[in-house]
PASEBA-1860 file (N, C-alpha, C; in nm, 3 decimals):
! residues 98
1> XXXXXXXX> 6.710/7.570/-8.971/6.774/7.694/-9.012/6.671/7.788/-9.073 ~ 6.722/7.906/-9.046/6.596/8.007/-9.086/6.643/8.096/-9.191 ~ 6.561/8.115/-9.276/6.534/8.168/-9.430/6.558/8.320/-9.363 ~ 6.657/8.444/-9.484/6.664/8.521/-9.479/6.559/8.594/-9.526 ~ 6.473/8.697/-9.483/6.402/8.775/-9.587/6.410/8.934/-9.559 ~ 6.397/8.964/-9.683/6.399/9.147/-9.719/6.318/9.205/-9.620 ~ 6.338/9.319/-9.567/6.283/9.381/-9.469/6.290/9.553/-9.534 ~ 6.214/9.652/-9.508/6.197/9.724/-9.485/6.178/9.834/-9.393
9> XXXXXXXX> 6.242/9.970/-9.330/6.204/10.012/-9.267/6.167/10.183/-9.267 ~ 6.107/10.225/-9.264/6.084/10.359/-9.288/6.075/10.432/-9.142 ~ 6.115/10.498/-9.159/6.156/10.577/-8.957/6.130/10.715/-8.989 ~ 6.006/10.785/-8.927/6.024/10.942/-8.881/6.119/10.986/-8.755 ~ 6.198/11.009/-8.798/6.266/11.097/-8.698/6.271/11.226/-8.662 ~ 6.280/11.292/-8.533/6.234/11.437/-8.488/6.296/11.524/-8.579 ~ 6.323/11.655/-8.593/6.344/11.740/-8.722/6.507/11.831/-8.689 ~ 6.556/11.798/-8.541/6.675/11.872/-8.464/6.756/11.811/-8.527
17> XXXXXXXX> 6.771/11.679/-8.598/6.910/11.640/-8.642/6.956/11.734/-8.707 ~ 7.057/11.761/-8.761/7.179/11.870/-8.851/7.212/11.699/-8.955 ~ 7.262/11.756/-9.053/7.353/11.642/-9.158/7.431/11.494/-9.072 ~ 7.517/11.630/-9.024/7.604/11.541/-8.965/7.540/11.458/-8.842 ~ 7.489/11.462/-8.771/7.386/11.424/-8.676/7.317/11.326/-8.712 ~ 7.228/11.350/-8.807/7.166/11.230/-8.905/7.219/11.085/-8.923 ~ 7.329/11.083/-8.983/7.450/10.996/-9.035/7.472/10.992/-8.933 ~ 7.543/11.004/-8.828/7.566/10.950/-8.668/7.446/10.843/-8.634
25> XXXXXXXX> 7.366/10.878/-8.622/7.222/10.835/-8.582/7.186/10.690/-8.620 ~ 7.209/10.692/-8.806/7.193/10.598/-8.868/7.297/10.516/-8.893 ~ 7.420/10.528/-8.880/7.560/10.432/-8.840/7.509/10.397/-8.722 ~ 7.481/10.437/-8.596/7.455/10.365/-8.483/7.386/10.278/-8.482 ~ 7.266/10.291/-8.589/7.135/10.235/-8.582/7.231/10.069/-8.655 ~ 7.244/10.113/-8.811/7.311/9.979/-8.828/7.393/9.916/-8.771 ~ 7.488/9.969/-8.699/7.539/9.893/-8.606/7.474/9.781/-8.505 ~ 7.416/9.862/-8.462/7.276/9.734/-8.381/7.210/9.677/-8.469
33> XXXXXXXX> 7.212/9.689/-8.576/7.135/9.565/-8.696/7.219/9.437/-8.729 ~ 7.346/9.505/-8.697/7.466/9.449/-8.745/7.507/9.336/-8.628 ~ 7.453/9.341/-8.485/7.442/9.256/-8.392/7.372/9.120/-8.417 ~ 7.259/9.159/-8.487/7.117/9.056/-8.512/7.151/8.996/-8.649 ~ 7.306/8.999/-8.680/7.361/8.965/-8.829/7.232/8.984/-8.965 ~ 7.225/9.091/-8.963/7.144/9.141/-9.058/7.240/9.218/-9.183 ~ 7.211/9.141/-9.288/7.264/9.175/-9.408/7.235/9.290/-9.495 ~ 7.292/9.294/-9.592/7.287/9.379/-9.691/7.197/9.509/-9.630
41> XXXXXXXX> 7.231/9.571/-9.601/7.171/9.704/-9.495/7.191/9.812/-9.674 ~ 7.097/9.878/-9.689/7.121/10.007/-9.755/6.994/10.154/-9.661 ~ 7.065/10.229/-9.692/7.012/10.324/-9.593/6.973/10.442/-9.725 ~ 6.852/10.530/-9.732/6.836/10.569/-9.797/6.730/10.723/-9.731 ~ 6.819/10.799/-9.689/6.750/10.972/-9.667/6.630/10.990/-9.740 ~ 6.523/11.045/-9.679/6.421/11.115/-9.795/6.405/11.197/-9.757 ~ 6.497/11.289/-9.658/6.501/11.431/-9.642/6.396/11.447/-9.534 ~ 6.381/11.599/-9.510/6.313/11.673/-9.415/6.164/11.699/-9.469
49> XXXXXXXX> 6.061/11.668/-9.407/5.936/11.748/-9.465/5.800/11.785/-9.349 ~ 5.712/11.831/-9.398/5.605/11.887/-9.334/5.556/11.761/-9.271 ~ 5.467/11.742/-9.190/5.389/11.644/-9.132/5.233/11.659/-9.162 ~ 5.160/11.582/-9.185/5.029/11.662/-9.225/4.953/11.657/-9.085 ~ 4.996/11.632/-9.004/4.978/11.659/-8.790/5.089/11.675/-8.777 ~ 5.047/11.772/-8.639/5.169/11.722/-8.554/5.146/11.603/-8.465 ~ 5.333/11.542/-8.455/5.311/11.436/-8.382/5.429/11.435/-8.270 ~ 5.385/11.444/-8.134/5.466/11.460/-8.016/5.443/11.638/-8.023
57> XXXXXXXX> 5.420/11.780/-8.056/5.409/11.897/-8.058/5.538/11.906/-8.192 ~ 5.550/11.819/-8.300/5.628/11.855/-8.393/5.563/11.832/-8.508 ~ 5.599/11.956/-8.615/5.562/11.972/-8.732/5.645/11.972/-8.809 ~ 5.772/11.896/-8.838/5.808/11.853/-8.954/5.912/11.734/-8.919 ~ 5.978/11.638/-9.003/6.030/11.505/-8.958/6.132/11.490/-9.057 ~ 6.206/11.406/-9.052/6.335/11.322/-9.121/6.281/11.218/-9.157 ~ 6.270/11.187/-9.224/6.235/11.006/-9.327/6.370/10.980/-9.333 ~ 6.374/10.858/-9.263/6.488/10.758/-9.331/6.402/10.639/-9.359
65> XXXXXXXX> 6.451/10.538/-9.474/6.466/10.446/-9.548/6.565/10.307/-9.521 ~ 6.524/10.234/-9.449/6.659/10.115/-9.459/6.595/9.995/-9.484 ~ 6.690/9.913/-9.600/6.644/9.795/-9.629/6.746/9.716/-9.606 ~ 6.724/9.615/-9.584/6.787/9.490/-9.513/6.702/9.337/-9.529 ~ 6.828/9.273/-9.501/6.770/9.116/-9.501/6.808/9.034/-9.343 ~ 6.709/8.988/-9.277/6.705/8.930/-9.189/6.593/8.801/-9.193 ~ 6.669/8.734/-9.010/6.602/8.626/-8.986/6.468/8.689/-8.964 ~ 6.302/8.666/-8.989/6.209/8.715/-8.879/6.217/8.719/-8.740
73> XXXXXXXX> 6.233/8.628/-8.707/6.281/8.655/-8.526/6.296/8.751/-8.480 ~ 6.404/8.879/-8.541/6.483/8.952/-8.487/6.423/9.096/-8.494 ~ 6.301/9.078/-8.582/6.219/9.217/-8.589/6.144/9.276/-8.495 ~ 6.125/9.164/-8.419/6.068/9.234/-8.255/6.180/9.322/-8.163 ~ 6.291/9.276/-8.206/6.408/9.341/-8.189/6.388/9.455/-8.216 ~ 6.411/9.484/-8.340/6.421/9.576/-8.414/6.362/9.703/-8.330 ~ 6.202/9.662/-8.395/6.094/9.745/-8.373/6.095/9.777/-8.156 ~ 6.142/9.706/-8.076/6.177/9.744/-7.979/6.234/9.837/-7.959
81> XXXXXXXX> 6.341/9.835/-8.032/6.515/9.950/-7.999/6.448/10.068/-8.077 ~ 6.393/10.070/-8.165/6.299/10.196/-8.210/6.201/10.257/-8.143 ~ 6.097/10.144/-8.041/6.069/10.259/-7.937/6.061/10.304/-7.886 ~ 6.227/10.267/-7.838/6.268/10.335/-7.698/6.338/10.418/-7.745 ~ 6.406/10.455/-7.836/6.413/10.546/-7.898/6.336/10.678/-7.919 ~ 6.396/10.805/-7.847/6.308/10.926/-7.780/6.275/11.008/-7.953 ~ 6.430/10.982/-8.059/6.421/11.077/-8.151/6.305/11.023/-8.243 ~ 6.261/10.865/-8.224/6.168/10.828/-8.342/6.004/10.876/-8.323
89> XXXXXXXX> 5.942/10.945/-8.431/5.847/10.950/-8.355/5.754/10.830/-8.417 ~ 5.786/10.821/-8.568/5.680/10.699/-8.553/5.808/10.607/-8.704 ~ 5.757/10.451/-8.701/5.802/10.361/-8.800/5.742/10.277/-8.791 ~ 5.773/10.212/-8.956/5.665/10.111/-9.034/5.778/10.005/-9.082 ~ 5.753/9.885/-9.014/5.822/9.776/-9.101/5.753/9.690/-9.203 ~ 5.831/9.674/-9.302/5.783/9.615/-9.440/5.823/9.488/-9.511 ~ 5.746/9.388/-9.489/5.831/9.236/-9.547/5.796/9.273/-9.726 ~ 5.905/9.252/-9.761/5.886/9.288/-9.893/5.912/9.160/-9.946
97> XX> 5.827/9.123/-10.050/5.868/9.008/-10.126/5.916/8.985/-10.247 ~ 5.990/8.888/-10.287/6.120/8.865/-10.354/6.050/8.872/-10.487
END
């Protein structure tokens, strides 16, 4: 049996979302986390900001924040469905320890 551990994820996303758009985006996203029975999900906005490049011909991005607890296994997952994902332009996963 495999040990749960804290995960981290930080996601640039392109800058077209609207509010409501956003929150669509990121319910979907947990939802597919929610497949790979991944726990305690908190999702945490850090808003819109400048880029210090552009990346893809865009100069400014969406930070989202999600922390969660999963099996390791499932982070290849993860990090897959993110880059096929057209709106992400770039993310960093983070084993955080207890």
């Amino acid at each position: 049996m495999s040990i749960l551990r804290k995960y981290e994820i930080m996601i640039l996303l392109t800058e077209e979302f609207n509010d409501n758009e956003l929150k669509t985006w990121v319910f979907n996203y947990a939802k597919n986390l929610r497949k790979f029975s991944v726990c305690d999900i908190s999702v945490i906005s850090r808003g819109k900001h400048n880029l210090a490049y552009p990346i893809n011909d865009k100069g400014k991005g969406n930070y989202i924040q999600l922390n969660f607890a999963s099996m390791p296994k499932y982070i290849s997952n993860f990090s897959n469905i993110l880059k096929m994902d057209s709106n992400v332009l770039r993310f960093l996963v983070f084993h955080k320890q207890a």
